[in-house]
N, C-alpha and C positions, 0 to 999 in steps of 0.2 A: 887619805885613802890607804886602805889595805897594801904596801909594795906585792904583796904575791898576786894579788888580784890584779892589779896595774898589769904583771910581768904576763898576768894569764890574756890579759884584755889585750893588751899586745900581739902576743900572739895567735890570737885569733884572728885580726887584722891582718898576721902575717900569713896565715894558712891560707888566708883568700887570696894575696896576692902572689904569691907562692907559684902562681900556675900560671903566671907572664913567663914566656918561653924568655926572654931578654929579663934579666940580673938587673940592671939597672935600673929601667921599668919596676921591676919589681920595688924596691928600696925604694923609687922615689912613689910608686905607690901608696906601700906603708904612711912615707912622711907624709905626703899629701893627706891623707886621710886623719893622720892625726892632729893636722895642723886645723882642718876643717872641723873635727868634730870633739878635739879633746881639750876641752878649759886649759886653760893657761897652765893651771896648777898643778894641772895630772904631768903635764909635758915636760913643766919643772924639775916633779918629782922623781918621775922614770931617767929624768936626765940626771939628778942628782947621784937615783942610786945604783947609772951606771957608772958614774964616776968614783963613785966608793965601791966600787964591786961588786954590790947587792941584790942582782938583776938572773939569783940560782935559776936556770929552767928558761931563759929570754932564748929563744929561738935564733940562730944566727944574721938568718935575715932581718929581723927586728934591728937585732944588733948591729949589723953592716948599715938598713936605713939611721937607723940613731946618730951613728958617726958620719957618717957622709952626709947627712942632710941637717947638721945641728943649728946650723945658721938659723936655715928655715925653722927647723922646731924651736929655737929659743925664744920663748915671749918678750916682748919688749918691754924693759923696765921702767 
């Protein structure tokens, strides 16, 4: 898949959660959602290309769920 489209899809899942008055909430929003509705491989990839830097325009909150919740988002090999 597309990374910039990954990073936009993202963020669009973050704009929606974005408006939990509680941060936490919020982030583990994000993951929850992505973990529900994004293939294994999408999850892979967003993980990979925040690991390599690749992630121009990822929304912080994205961001923050990504890393705090990567456990959850790692698919299982």
């Amino acid at each position: 898949m597309d990374p910039a489209n990954l990073v936009q899809m993202a963020n669009r899942i973050g704009e929606f959660f974005a408006a939990l008055p509680d941060p936490e909430q919020a982030r583990e929003g994000v993951a929850t959602h992505l973990c529900r509705y994004w293939a294994p491989s999408m999850r892979r990839q967003i993980l990979a290309q925040l690991d390599r830097g690749e992630v121009e325009g990822l929304s912080q909150l994205v961001r923050d769920a990504l890393l705090h919740h990567r456990a959850q988002l790692e698919p299982a090999t």
